[in-house]
N, C-alpha and C positions, 0 to 999 in steps of 0.2 A: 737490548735497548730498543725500544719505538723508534720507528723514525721522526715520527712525528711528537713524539712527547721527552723529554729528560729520562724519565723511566716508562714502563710499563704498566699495563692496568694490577698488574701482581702486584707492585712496590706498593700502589697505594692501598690495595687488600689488606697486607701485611701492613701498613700506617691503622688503618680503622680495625684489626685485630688488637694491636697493641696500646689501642687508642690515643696514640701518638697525633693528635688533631690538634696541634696548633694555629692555626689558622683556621679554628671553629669558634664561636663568638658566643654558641649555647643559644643565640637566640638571631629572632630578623635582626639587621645590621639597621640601626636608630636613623641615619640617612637615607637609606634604600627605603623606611617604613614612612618615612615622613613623603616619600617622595610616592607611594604606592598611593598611600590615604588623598593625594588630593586629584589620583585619577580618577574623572569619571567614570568611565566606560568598561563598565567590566567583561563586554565581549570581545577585548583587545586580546589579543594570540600573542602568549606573550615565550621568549625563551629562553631558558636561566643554566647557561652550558657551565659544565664542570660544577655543579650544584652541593657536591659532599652530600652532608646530611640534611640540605634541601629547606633550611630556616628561612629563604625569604620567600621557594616554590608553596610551604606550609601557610605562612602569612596570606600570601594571597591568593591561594586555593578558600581559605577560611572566612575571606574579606569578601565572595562571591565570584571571584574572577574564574571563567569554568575553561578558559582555552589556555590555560597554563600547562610548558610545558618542561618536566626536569628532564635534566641530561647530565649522567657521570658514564664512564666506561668501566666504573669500580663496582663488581657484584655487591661487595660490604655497603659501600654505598648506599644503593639500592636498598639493599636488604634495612638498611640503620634507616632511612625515611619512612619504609610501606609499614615497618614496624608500626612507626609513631602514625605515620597517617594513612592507615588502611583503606581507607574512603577514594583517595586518590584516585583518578581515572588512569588502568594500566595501560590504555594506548599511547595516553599521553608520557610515559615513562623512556625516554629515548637511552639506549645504551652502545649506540656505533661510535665510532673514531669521531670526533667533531669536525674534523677535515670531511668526510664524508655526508655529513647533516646536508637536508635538502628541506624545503621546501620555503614558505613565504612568512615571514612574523613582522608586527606592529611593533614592538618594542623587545630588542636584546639587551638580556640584562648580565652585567661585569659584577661581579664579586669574589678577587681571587683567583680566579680559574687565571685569566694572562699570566698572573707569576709565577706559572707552573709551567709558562711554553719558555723554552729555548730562544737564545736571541735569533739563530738562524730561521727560525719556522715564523716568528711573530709578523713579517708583512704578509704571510699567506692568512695568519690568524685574522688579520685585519681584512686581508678582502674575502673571506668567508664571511667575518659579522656583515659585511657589505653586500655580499651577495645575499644572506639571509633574510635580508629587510625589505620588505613593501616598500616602493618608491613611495617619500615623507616617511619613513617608517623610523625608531629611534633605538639610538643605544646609550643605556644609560648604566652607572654603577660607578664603582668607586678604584682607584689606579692607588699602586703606590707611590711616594714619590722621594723615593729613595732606595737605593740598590740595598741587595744584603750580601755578608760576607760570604755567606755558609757555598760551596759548589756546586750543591744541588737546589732542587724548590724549595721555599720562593724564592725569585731571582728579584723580584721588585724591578721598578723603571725610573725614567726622569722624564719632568718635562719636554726636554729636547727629544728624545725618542719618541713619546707620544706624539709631538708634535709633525714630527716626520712619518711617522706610522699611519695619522689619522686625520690630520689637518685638511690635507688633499683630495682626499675620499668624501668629508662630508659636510655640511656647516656646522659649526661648532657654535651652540645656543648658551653653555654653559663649561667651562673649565675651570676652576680655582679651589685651591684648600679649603678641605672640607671642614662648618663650623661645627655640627656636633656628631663628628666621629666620638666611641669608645675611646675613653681616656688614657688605654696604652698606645690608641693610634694618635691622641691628638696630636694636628700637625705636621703627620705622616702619611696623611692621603688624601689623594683630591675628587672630587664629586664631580662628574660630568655629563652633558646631555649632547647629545651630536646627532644630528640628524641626516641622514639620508636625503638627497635630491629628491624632487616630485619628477622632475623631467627629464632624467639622467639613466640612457640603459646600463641593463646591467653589465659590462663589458668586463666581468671577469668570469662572467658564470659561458663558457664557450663549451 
């Protein structure tokens, strides 16, 4: 077992072998795509951790966005995206620990990958998207908002967790249930935009 994950990068190998991908949606997520189309600027550095098969890194590689960048630690992963989008720039292809991800981006994007971290690791998760971000830089994506039974991933969340996880950290421009999730999610997750300080160092990255 990871210290820093539930499972291993093996476990989820073995998931995309078996193609056990429940929490694949077959396409960009309809919130995430509404919310890409009305970025302007497509030399925003963007970064899409715990990616799977990479449907919203594809969407906006295709839309012109050229500083996109995916991140799983799952070779199957990997492999199941460059398939579908060979074109892809492989520098841009990140495969380390995401506790270990370095460098600067405009906008981190959430879909899924949180409910696959453990309660114990998730305030480090949060001051990593923190440290990731260009001061004003944003994190945006879609949160469960409701726990799941099962003991392993996804764990799902609630408001009050988010709240104390991320509230503190950044200005919060947007939190509330999302209106056009996928119809098995309707009502079951929220859209949010949080933004990073202009004027705030980074005081976790030491």
């Amino acid at each position: 077992m990871s210290k820093e994950y539930a499972y291993p990068p093996e476990y989820w190998d073995r998931l995309f072998k078996k193609g056990r991908l429940g929490w694949d949606m077959g396409s960009v997520s309809p919130p995430l795509k509404a919310y890409f189309d009305q970025l302007g600027k497509k030399s925003l550095k963007i970064l899409i951790p715990g990616s799977g098969r990479g449907w919203e890194a594809e969407y906006l590689f295709r839309s012109g966005f050229d500083q996109v960048y995916y991140h799983d630690f799952s070779s199957r992963a990997h492999k199941s995206f460059l398939g579908r989008v060979p074109g892809f720039p492989k520098e841009h292809m990140l495969k380390e620990d995401f506790f270990s991800l370095k460098g600067e981006f405009d906008l981190v994007v959430e879909q899924t990958f949180f409910s696959s971290i453990p309660m114990g690791k998730r305030p480090e998760y949060a001051r990593r998207v923190y440290g990731l971000l260009k001061p004003g830089g944003k994190f945006t994506g879609l949160f469960y908002n409701h726990y799941f039974n099962e003991e392993g991933p996804p764990f799902g969340g609630s408001y009050d967790e988010y709240k104390s996880l991320f509230f503190n950290l950044f200005n919060v421009k947007v939190f509330a249930v999302c209106k056009n999730s996928i119809k098995p999610r309707a009502g079951r997750e929220f859209f949010f935009i949080l933004q990073k300080p202009e004027n705030e160092q980074d005081k976790f990255l030491s």
